[in-house]
N, CA, C and O atoms as a GROMACS GRO file, in nm:
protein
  564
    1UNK      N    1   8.093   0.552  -2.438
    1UNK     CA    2   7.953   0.530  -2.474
    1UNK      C    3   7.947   0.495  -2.623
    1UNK      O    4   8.003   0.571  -2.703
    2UNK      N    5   7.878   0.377  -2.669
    2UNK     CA    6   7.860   0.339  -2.774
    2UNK      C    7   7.806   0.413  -2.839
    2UNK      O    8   7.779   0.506  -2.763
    3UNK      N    9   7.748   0.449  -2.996
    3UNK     CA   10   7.689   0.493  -3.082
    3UNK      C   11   7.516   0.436  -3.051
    3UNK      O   12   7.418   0.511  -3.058
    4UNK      N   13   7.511   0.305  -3.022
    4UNK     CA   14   7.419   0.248  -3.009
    4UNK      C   15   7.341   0.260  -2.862
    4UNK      O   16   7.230   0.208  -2.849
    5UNK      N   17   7.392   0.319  -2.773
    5UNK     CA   18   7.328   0.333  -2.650
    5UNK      C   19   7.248   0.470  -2.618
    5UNK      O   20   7.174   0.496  -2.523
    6UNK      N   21   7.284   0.547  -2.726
    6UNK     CA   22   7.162   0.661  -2.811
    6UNK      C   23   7.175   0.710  -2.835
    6UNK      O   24   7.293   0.717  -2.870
    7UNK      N   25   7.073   0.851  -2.867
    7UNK     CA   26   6.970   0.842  -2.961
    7UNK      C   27   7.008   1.016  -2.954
    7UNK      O   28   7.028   1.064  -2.842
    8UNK      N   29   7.017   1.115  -3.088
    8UNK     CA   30   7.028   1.242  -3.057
    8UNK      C   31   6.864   1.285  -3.071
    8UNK      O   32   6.781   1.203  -3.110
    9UNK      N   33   6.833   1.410  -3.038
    9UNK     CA   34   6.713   1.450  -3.039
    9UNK      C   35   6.644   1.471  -3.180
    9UNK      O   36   6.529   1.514  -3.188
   10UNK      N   37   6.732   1.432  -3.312
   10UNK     CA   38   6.664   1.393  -3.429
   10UNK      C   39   6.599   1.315  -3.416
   10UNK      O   40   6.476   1.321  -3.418
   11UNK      N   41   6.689   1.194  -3.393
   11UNK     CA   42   6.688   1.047  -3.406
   11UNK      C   43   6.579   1.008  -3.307
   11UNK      O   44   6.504   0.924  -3.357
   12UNK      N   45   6.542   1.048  -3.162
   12UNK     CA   46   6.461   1.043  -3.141
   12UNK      C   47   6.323   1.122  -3.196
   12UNK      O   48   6.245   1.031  -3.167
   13UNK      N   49   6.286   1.167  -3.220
   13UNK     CA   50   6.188   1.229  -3.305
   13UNK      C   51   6.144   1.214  -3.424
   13UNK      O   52   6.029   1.244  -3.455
   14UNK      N   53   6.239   1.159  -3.512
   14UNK     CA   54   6.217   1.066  -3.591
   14UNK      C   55   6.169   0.870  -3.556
   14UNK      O   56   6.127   0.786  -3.634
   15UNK      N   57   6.188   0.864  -3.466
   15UNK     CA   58   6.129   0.743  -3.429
   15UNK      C   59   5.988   0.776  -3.370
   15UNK      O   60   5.893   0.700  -3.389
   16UNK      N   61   5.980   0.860  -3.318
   16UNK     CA   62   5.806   0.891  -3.277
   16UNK      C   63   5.728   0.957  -3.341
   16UNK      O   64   5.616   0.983  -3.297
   17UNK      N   65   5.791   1.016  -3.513
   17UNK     CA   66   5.747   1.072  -3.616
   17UNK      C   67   5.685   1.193  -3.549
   17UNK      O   68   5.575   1.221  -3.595
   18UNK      N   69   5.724   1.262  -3.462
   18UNK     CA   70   5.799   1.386  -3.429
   18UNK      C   71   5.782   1.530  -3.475
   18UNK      O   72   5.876   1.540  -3.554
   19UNK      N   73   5.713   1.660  -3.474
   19UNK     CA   74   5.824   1.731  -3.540
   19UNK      C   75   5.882   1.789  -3.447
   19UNK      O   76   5.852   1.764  -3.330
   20UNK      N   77   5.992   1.892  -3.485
   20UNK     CA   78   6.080   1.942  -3.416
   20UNK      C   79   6.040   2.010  -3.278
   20UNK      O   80   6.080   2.006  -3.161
   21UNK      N   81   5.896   2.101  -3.384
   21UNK     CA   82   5.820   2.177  -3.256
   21UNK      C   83   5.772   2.086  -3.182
   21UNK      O   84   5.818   2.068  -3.069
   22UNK      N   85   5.684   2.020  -3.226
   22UNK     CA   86   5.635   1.943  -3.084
   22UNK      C   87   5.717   1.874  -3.006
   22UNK      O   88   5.662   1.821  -2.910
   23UNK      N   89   5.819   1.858  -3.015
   23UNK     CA   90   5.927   1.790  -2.947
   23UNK      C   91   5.965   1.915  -2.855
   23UNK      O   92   6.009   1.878  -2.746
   24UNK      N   93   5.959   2.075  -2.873
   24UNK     CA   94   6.010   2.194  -2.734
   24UNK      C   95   5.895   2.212  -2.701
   24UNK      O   96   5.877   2.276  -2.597
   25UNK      N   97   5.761   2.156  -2.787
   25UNK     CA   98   5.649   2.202  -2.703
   25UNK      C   99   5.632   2.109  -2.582
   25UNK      O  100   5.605   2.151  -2.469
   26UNK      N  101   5.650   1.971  -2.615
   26UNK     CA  102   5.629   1.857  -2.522
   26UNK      C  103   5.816   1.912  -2.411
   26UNK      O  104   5.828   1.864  -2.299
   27UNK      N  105   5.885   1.970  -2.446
   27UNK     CA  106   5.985   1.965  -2.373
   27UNK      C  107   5.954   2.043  -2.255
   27UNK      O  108   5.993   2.012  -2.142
   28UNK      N  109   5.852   2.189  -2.297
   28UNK     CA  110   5.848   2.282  -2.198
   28UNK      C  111   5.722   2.246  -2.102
   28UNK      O  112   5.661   2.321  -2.025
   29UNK      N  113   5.700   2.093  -2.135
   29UNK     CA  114   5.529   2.094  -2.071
   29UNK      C  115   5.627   1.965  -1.902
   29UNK      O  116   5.586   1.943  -1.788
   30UNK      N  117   5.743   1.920  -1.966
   30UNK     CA  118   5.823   1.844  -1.913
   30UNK      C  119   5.773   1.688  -1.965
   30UNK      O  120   5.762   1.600  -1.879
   31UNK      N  121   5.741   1.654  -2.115
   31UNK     CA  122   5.692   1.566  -2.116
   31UNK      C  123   5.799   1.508  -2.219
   31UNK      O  124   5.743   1.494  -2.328
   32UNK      N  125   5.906   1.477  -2.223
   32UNK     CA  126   6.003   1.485  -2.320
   32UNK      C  127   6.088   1.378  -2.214
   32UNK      O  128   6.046   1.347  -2.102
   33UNK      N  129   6.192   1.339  -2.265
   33UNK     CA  130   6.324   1.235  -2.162
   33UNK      C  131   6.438   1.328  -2.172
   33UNK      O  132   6.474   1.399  -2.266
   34UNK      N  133   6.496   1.310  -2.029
   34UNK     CA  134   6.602   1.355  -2.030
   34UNK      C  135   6.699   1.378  -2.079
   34UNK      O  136   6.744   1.267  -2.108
   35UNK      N  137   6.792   1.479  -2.123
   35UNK     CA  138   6.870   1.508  -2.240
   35UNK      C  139   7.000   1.522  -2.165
   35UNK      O  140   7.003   1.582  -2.057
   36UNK      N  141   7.132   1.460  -2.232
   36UNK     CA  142   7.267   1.473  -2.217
   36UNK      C  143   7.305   1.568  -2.290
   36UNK      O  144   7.272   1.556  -2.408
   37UNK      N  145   7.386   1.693  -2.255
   37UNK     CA  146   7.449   1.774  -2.288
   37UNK      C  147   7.637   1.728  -2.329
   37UNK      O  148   7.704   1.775  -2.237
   38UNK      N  149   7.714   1.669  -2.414
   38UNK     CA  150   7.807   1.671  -2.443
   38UNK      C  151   7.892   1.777  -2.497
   38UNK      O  152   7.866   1.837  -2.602
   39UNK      N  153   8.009   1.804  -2.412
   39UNK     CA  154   8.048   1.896  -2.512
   39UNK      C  155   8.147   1.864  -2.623
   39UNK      O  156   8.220   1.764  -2.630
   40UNK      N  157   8.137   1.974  -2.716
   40UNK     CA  158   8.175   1.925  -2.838
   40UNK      C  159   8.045   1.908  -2.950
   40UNK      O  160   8.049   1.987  -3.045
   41UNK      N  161   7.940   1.819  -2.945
   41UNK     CA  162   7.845   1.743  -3.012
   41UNK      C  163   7.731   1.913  -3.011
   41UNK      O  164   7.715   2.001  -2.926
   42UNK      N  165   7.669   1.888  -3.174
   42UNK     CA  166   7.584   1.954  -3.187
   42UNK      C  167   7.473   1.956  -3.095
   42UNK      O  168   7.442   2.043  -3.015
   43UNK      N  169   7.415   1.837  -3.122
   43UNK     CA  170   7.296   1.798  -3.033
   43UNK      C  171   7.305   1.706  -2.894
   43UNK      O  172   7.367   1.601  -2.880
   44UNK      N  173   7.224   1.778  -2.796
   44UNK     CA  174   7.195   1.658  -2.675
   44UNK      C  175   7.184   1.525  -2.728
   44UNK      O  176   7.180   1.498  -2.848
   45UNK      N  177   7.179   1.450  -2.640
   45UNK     CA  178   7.203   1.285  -2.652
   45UNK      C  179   7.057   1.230  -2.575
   45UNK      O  180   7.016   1.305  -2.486
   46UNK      N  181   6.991   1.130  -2.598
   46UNK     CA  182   6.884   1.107  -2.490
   46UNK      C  183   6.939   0.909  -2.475
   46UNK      O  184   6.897   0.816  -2.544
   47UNK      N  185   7.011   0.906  -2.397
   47UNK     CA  186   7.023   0.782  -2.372
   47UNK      C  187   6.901   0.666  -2.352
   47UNK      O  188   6.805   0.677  -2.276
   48UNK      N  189   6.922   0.587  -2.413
   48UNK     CA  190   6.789   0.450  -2.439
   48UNK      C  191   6.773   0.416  -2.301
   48UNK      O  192   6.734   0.300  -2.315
   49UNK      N  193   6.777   0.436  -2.166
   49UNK     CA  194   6.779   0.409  -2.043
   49UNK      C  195   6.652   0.493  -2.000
   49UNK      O  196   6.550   0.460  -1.941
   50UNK      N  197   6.697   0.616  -2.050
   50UNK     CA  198   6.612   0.744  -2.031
   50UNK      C  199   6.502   0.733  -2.106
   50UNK      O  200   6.387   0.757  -2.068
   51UNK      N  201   6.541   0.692  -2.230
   51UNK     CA  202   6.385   0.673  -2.335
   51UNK      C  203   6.311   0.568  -2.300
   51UNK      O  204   6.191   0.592  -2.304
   52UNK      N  205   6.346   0.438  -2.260
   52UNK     CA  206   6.293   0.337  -2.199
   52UNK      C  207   6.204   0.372  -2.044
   52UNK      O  208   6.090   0.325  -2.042
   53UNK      N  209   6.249   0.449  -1.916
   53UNK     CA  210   6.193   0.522  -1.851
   53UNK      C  211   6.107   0.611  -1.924
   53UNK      O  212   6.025   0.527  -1.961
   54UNK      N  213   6.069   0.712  -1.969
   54UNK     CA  214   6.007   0.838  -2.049
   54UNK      C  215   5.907   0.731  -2.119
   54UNK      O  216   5.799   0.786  -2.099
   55UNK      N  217   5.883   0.638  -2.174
   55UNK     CA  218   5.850   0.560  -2.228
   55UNK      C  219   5.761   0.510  -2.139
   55UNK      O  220   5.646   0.517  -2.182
   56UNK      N  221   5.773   0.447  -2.002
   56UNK     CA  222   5.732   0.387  -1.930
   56UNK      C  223   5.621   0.501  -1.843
   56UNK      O  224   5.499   0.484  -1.832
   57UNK      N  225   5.692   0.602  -1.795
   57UNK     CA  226   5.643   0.716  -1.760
   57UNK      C  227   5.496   0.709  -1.826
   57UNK      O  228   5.389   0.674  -1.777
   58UNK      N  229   5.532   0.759  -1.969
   58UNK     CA  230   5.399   0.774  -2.063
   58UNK      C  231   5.277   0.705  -2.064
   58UNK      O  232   5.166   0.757  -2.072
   59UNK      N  233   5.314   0.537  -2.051
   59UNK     CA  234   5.253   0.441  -2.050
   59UNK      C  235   5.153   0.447  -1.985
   59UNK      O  236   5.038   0.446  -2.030
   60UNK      N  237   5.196   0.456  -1.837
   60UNK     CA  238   5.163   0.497  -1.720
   60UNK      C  239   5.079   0.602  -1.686
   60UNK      O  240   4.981   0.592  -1.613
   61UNK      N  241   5.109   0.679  -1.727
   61UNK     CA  242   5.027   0.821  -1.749
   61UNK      C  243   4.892   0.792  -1.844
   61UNK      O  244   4.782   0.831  -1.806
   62UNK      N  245   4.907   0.730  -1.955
   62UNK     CA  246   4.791   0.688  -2.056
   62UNK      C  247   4.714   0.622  -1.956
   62UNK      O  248   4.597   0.655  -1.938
   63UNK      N  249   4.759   0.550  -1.903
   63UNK     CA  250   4.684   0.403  -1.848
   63UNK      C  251   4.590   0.463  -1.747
   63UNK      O  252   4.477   0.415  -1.735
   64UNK      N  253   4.638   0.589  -1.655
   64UNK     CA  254   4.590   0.634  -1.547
   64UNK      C  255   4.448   0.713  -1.584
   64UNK      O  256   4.342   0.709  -1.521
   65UNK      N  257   4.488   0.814  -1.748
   65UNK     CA  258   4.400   0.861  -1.805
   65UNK      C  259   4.268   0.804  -1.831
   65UNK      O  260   4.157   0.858  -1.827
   66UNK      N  261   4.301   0.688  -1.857
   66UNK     CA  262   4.212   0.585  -1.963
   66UNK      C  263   4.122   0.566  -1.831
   66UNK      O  264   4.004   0.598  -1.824
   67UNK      N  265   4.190   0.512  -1.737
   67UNK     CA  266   4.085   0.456  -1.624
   67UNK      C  267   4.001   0.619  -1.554
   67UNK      O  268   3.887   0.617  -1.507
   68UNK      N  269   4.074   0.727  -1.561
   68UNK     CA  270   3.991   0.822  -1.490
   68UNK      C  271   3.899   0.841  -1.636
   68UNK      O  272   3.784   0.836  -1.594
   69UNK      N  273   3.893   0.858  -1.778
   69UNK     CA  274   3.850   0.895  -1.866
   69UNK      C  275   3.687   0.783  -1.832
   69UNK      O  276   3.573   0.830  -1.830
   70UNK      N  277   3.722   0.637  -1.811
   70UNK     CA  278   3.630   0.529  -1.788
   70UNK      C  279   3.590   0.618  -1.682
   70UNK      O  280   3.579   0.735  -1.719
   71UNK      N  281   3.570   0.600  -1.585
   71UNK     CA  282   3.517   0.675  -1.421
   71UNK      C  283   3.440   0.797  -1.478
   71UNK      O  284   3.327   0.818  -1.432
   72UNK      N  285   3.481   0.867  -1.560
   72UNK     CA  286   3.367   0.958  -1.582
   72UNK      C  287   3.279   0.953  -1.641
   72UNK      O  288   3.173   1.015  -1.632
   73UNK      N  289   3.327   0.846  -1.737
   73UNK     CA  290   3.208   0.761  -1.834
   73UNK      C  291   3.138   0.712  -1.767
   73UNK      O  292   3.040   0.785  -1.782
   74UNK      N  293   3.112   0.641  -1.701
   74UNK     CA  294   3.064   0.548  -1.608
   74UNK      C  295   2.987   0.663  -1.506
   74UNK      O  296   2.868   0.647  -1.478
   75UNK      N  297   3.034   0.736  -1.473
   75UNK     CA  298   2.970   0.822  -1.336
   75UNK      C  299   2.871   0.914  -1.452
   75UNK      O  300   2.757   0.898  -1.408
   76UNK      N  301   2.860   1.000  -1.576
   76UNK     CA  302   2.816   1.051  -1.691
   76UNK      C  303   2.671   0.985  -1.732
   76UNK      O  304   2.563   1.033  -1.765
   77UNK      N  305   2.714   0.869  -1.716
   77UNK     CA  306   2.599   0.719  -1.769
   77UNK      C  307   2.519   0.735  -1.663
   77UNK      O  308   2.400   0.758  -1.687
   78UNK      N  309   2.547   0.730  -1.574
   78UNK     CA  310   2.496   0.706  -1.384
   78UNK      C  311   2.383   0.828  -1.415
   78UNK      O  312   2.260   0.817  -1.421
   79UNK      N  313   2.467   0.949  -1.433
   79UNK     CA  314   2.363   1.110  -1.398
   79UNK      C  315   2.251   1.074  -1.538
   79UNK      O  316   2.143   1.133  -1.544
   80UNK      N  317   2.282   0.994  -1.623
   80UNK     CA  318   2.171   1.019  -1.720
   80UNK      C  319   2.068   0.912  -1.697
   80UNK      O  320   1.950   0.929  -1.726
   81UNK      N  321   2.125   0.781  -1.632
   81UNK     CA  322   1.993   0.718  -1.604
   81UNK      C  323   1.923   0.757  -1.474
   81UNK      O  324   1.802   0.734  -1.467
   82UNK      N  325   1.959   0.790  -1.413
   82UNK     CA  326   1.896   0.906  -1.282
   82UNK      C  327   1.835   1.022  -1.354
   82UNK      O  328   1.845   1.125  -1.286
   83UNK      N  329   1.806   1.031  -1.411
   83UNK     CA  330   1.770   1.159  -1.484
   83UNK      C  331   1.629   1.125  -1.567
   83UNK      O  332   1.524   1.190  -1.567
   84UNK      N  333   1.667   0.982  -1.649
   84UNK     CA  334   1.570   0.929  -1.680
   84UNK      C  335   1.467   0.860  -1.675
   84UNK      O  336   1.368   0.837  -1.743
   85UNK      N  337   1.542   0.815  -1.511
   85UNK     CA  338   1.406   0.729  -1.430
   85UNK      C  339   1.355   0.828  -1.316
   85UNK      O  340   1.269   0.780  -1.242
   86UNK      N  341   1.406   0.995  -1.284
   86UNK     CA  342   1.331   1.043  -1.235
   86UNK      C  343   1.204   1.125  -1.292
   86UNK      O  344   1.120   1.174  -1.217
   87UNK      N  345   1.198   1.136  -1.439
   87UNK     CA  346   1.108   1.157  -1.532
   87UNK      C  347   1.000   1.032  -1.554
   87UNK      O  348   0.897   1.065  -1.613
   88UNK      N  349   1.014   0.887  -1.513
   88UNK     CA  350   0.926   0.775  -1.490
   88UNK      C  351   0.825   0.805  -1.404
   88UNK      O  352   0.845   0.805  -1.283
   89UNK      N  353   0.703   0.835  -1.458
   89UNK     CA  354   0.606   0.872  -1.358
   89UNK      C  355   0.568   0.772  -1.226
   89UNK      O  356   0.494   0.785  -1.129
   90UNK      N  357   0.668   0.654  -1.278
   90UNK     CA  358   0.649   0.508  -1.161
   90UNK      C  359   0.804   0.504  -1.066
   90UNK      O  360   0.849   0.408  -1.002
   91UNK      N  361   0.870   0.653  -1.085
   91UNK     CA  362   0.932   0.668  -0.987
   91UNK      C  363   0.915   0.748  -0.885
   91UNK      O  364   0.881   0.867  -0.885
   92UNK      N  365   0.960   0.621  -0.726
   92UNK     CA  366   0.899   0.693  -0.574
   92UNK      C  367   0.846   0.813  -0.587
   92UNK      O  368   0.727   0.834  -0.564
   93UNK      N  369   0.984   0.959  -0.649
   93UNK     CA  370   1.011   1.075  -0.625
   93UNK      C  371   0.846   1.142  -0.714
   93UNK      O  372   0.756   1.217  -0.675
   94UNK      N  373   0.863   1.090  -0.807
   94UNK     CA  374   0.732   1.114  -0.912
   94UNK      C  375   0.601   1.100  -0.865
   94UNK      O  376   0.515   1.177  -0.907
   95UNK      N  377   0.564   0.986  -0.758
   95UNK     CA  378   0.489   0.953  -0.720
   95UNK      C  379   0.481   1.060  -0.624
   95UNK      O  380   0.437   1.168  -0.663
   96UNK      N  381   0.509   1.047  -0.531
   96UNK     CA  382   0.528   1.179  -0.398
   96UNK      C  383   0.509   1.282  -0.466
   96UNK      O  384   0.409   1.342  -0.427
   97UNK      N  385   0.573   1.344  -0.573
   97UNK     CA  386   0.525   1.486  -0.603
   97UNK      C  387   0.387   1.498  -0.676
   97UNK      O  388   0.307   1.589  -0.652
   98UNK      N  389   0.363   1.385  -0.777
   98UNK     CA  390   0.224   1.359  -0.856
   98UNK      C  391   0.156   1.391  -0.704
   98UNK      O  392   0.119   1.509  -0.697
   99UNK      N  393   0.130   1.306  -0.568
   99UNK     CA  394   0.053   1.309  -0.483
   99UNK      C  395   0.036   1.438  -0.385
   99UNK      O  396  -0.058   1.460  -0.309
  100UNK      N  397   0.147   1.514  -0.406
  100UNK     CA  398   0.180   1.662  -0.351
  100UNK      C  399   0.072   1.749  -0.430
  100UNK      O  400   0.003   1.842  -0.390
  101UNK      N  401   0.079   1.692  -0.553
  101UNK     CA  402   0.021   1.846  -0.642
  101UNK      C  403  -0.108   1.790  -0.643
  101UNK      O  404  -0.200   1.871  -0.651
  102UNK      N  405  -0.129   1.700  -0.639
  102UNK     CA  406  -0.304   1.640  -0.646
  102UNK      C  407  -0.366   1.675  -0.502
  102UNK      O  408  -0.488   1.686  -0.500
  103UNK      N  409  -0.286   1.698  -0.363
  103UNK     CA  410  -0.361   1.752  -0.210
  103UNK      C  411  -0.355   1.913  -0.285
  103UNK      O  412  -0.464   1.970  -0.287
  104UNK      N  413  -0.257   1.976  -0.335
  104UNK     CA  414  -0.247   2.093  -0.339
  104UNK      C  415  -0.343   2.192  -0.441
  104UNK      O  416  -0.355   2.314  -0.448
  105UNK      N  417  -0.427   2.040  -0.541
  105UNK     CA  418  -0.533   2.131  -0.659
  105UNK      C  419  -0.622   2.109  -0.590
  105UNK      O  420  -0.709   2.196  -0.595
  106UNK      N  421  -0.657   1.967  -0.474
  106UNK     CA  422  -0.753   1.971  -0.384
  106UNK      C  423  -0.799   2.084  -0.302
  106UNK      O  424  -0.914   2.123  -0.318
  107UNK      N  425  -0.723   2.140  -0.219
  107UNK     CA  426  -0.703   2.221  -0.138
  107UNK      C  427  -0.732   2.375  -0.227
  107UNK      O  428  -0.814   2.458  -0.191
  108UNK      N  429  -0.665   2.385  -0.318
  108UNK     CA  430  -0.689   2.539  -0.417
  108UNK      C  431  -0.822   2.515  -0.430
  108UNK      O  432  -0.880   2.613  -0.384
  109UNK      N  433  -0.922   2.413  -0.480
  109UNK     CA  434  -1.020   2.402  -0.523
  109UNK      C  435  -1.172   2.446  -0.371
  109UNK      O  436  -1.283   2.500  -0.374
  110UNK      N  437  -1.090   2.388  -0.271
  110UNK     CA  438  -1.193   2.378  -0.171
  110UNK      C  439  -1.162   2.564  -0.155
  110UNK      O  440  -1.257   2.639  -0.131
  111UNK      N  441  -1.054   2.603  -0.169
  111UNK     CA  442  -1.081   2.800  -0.116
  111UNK      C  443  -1.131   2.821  -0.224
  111UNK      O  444  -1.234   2.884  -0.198
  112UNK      N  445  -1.124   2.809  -0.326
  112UNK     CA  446  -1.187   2.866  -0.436
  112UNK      C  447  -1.329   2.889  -0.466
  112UNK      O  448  -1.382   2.990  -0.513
  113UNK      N  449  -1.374   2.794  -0.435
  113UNK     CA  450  -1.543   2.780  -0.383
  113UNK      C  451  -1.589   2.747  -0.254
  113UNK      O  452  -1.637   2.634  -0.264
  114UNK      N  453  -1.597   2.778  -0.167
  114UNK     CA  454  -1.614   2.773  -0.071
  114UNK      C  455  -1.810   2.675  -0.044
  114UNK      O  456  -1.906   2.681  -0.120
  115UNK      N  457  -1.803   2.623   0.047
  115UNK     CA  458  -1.942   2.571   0.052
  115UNK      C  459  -2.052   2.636   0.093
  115UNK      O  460  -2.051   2.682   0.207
  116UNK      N  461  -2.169   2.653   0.010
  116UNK     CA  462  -2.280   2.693   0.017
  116UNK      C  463  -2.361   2.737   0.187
  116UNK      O  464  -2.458   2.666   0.211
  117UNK      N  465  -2.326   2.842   0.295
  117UNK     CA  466  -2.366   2.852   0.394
  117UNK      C  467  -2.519   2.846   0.390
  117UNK      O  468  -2.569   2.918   0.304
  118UNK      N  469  -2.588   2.788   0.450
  118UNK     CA  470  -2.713   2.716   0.521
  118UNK      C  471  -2.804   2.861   0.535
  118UNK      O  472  -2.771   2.930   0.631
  119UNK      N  473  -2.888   2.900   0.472
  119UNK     CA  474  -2.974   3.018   0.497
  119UNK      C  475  -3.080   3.032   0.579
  119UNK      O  476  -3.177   2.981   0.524
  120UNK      N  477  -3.108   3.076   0.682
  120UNK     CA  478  -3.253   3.039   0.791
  120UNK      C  479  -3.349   3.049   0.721
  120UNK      O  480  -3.330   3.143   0.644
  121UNK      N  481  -3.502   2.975   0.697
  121UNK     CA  482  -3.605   2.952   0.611
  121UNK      C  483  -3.705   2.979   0.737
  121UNK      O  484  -3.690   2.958   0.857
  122UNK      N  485  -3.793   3.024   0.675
  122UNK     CA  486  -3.916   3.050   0.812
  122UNK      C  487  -3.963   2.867   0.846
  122UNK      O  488  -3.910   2.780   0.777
  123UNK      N  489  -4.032   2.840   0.921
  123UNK     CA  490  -4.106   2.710   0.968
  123UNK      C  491  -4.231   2.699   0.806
  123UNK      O  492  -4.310   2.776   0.751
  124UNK      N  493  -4.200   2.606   0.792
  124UNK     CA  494  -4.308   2.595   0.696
  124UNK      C  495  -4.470   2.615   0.762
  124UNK      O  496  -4.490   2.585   0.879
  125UNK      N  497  -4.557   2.656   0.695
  125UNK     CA  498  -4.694   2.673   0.757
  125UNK      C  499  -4.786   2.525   0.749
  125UNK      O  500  -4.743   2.450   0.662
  126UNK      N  501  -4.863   2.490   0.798
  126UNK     CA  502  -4.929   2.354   0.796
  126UNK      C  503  -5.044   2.412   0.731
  126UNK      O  504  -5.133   2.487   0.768
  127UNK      N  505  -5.013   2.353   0.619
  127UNK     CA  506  -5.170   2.350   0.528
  127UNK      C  507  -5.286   2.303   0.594
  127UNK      O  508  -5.293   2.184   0.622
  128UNK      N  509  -5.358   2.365   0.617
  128UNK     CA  510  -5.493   2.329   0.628
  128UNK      C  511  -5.507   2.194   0.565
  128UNK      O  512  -5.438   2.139   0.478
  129UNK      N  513  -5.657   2.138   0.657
  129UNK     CA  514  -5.674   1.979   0.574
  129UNK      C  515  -5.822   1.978   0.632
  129UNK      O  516  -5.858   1.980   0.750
  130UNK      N  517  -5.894   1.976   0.523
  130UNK     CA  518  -6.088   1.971   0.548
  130UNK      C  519  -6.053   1.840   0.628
  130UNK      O  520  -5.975   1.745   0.618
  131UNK      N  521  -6.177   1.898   0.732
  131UNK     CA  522  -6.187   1.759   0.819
  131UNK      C  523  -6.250   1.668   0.779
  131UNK      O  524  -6.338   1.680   0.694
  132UNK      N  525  -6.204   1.530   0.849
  132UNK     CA  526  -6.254   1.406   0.794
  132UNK      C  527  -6.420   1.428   0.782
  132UNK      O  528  -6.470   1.488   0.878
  133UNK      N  529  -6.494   1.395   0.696
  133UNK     CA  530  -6.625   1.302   0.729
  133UNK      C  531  -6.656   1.226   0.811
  133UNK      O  532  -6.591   1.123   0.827
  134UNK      N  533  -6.773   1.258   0.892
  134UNK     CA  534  -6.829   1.175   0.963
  134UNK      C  535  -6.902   1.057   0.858
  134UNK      O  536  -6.958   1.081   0.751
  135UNK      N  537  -6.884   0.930   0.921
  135UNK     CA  538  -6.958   0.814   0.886
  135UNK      C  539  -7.124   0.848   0.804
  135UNK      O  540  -7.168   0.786   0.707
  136UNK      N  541  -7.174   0.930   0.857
  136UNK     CA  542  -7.333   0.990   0.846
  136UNK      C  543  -7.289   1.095   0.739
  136UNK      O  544  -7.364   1.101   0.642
  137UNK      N  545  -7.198   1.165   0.739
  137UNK     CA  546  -7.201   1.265   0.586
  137UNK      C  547  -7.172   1.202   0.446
  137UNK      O  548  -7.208   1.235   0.333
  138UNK      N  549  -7.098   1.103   0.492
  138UNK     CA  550  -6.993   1.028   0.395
  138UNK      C  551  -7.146   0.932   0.371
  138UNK      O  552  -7.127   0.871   0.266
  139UNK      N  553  -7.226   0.911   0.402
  139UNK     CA  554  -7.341   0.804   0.365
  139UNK      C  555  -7.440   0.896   0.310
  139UNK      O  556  -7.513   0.851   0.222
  140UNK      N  557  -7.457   1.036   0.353
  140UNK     CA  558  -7.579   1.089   0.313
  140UNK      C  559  -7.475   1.149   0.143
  140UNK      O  560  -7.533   1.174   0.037
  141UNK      N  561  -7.381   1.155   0.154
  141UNK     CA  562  -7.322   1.184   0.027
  141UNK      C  563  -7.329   1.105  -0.081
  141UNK      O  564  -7.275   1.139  -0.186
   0.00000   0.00000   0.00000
């Protein structure tokens, strides 16, 4: 194996400006490339095969993020203009309930006062009416 076919776990980490920790933190999450154990050599080896995969992996993973991150954006946007056109007093739902609560102050209003029941009144009495004049009173008058 060449010198050039990779990379020890400095050398990688220094290319992704790295630090050490985040390199066992990302290791224990399994988000790190596969490591060659040599013996003899201080450090594991991460062959450019492996970093090129791990690499690709990542990519991949971003890309998947990005589009579910969009989808919630998008579905987020959705609940707020639904939200805002059900507060439109010229929406259906608005309308139907405006027309719900306007039978329902109707209705409170008619028990609330109830209509005036009809009281029995005696027959009115017929006024008297002086009788007509005869032709002969009405002349001697």
């Amino acid at each position: 194996m060449d010198d050039d076919d990779y990379l020890t776990r400095t050398q990688f980490c220094a290319g992704l400006n790295w630090s050490k920790p985040t390199f066992y933190r990302r290791r224990a999450r399994g988000d790190t490339p596969e490591e060659i154990y040599i013996r003899g050599q201080r450090e594991p080896i991460i062959t450019l095969k492996a970093r090129d995969a791990w690499l690709a992996r990542m990519e991949e993973r971003s890309r998947s993020e990005d589009e579910q991150a969009a989808r919630q954006r998008r579905a987020e946007n959705c609940r707020r203009a639904a939200l805002i056109g059900l507060q439109s007093p010229h929406h259906p739902a608005s309308r139907r309930i405006a027309a719900r609560k306007a039978r329902e102050a109707a209705e409170a209003t008619k028990k609330k006062a109830p209509a005036p029941k009809p009281t029995k009144q005696a027959p009115a009495k017929p006024t008297k009416q002086a009788p007509e004049k005869s032709k002969l009173a009405r002349q001697r008058a």
